[in-house]
C-alpha positions as CSV (number, residue, x, y, z in Angstrom):
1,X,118.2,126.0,50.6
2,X,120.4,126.8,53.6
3,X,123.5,125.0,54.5
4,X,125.7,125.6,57.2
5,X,126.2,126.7,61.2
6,X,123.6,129.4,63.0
7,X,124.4,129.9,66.8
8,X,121.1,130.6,68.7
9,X,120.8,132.2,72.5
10,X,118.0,130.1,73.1
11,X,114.9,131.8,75.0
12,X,113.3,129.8,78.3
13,X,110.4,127.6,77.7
14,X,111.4,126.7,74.4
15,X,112.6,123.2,73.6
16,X,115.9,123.0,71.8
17,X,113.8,120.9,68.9
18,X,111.2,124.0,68.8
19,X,114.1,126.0,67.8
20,X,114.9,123.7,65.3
21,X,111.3,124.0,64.0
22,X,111.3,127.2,64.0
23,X,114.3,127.8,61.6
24,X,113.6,124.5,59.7
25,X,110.4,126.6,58.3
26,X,111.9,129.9,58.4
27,X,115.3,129.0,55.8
28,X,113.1,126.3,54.4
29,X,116.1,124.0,55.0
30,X,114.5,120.4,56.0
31,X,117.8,119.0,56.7
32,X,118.5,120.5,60.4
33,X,119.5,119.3,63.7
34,X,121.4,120.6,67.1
35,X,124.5,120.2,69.1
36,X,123.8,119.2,72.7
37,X,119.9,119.5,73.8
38,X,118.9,122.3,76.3
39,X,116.0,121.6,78.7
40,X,112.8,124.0,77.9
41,X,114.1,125.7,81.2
42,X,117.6,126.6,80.4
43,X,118.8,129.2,78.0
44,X,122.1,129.9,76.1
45,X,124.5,128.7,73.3
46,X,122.6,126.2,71.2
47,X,124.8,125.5,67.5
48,X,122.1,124.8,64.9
49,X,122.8,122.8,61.7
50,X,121.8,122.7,58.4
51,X,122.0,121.0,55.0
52,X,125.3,119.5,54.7
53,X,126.8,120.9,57.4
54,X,124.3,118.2,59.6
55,X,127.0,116.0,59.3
56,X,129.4,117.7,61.5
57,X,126.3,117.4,64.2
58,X,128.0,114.6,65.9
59,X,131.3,116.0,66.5
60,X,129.8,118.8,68.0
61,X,127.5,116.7,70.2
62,X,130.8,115.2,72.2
63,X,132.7,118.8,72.8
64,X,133.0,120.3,76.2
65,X,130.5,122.5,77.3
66,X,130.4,125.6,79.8
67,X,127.1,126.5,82.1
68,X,126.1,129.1,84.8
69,X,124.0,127.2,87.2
70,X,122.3,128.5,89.7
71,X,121.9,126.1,93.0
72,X,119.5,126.2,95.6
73,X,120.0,124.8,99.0
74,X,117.3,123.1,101.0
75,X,114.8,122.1,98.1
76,X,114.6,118.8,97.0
77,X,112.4,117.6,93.7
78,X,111.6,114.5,91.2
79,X,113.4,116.7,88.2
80,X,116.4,117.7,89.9
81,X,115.5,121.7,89.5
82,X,113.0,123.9,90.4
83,X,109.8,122.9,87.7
84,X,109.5,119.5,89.5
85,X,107.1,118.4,92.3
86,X,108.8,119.2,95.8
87,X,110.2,116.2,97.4
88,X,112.0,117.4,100.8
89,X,112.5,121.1,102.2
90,X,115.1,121.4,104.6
91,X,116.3,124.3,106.6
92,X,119.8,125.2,104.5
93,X,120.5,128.9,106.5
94,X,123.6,127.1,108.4
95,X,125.3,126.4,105.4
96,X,127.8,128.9,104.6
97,X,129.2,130.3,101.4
98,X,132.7,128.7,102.7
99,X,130.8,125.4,103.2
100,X,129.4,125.3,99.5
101,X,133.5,126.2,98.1
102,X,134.5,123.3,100.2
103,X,132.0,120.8,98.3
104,X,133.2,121.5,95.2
105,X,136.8,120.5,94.5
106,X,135.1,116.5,95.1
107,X,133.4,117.1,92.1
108,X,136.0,117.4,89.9
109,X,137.3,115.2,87.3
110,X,136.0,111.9,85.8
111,X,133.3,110.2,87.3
112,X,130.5,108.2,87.8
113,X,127.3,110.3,87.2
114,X,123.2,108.6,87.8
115,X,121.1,110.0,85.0
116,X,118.1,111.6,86.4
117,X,114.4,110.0,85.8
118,X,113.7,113.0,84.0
119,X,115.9,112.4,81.1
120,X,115.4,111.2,77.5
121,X,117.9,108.1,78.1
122,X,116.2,105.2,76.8
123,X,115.9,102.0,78.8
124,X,114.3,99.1,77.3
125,X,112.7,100.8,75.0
126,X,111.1,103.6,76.7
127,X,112.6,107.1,77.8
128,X,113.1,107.7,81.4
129,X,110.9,111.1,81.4
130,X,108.0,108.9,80.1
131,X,108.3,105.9,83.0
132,X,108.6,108.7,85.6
133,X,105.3,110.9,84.2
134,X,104.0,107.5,85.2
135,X,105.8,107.5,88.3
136,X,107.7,104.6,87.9
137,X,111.7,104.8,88.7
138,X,113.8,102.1,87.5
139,X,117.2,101.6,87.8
140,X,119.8,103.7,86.0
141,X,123.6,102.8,85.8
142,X,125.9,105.3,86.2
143,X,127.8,107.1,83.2
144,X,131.0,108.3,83.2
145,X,131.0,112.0,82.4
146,X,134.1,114.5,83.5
147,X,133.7,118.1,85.1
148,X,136.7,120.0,83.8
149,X,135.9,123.2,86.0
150,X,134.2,123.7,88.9
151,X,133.8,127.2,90.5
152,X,131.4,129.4,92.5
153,X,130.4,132.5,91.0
154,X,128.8,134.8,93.7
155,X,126.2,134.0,96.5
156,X,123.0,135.9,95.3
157,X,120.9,138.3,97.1
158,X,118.3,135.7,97.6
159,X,120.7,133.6,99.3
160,X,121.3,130.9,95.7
161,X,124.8,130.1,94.8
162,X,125.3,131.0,91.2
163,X,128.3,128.1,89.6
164,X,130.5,127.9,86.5
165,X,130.6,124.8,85.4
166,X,132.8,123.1,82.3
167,X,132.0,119.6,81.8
168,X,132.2,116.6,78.7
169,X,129.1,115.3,77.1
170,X,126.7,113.7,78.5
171,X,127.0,115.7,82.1
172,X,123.6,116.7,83.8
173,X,124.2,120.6,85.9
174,X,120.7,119.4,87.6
175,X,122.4,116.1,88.7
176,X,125.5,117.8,89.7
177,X,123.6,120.6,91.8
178,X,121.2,117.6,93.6
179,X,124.7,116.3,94.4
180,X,126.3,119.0,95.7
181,X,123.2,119.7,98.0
182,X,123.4,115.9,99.2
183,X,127.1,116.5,99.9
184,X,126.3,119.3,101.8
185,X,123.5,117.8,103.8
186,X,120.7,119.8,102.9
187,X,119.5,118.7,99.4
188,X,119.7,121.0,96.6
189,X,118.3,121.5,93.1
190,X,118.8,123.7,90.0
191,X,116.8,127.2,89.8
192,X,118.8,128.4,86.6
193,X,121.1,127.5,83.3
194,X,122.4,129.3,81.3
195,X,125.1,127.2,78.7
196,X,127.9,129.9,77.9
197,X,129.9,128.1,75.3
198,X,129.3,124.9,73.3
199,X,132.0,123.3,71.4
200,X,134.1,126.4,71.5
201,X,130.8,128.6,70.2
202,X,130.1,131.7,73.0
203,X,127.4,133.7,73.6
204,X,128.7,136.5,71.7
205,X,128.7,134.4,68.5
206,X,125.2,133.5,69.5
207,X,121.9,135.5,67.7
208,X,118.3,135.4,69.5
């Protein structure tokens, strides 16, 4: 029996409960949970718990949080980030990297966030990502979440914006990058994540 703190880099296209699985069966530990869920498409710093130390799971869960996010300009879909189904594709090539600096400091703070449909909030019963596979959208009320730091990286060769972002719980990057398109006039969605530290956890405590 295992009991304690492992801090996984977690790979794309795994879900942050496959990685749970996946070390549930290899420690033979049943007792095991996460600190903060990573969509399938993001990587980085997940804390993984087990035995008694699964108790400490939901401190962990409301610590701040650090992400490289990687915006796109001009593309516009029902997730919020690049897997989704294309909504709107607008031309973005006369907004400049000066522009996108500009947009940012208004996103600092505490504020009022909308969830996306493609979340696991729960209303009445039922999680968002289920009502909109059946392409249903409901109402969502805004939560108050807090970005603590809000930066631009570099421009990339491909013309993305690449962002550091520290934020509380509860704060979506794919929300905050569809935002920061709006803001800018030319939609925007996420093309990458990468969550650098976790509750004080950085990559280079992290194993793969």
């Amino acid at each position: 029996m295992a009991s304690g703190i492992l801090i996984v880099d977690k790979p794309e296209d795994w879900t942050s409960q496959d990685v749970v699985a996946k070390l549930r069966g290899a420690l033979h530990e049943r007792r095991a949970g996460h600190g903060g869920t990573l969509d399938p498409m993001a990587t980085g710093v997940l804390p993984v718990f087990f035995g008694r130390a699964t108790r400490a799971v939901e401190f962990f869960e409301h610590a701040e949080k650090t992400y490289e996010a990687v915006l796109r300009l001009g593309l516009v879909t029902d997730t919020q980030d690049i897997t989704g189904r294309v909504l709107e594709q607008r031309d973005a090539a006369s907004v400049t990297e000066a522009d996108v600096r500009a947009a940012l400091p208004r996103f600092l703070g505490p504020q009022k966030q909308v969830p996306p449909m493609y979340s696991a909030i729960k209303i009445g019963g039922k999680k968002l990502y289920e009502l909109a596979r059946q392409g249903k959208e409901v109402e969502r009320r805004p939560r108050p979440v807090t970005i603590h730091a809000l930066e631009l990286v570099e421009q990339t060769a491909s013309g993305d914006y690449v962002l550091r972002v520290r934020c509380s719980k509860g704060t979506y990057v794919r929300t905050l990058c569809h935002d920061i398109g709006q803001a800018l006039g030319c939609g925007g969605c996420m093309a990458a994540l990468r969550r650098t530290m976790a509750a004080g956890f950085t990559l280079s405590d992290a194993v793969t």
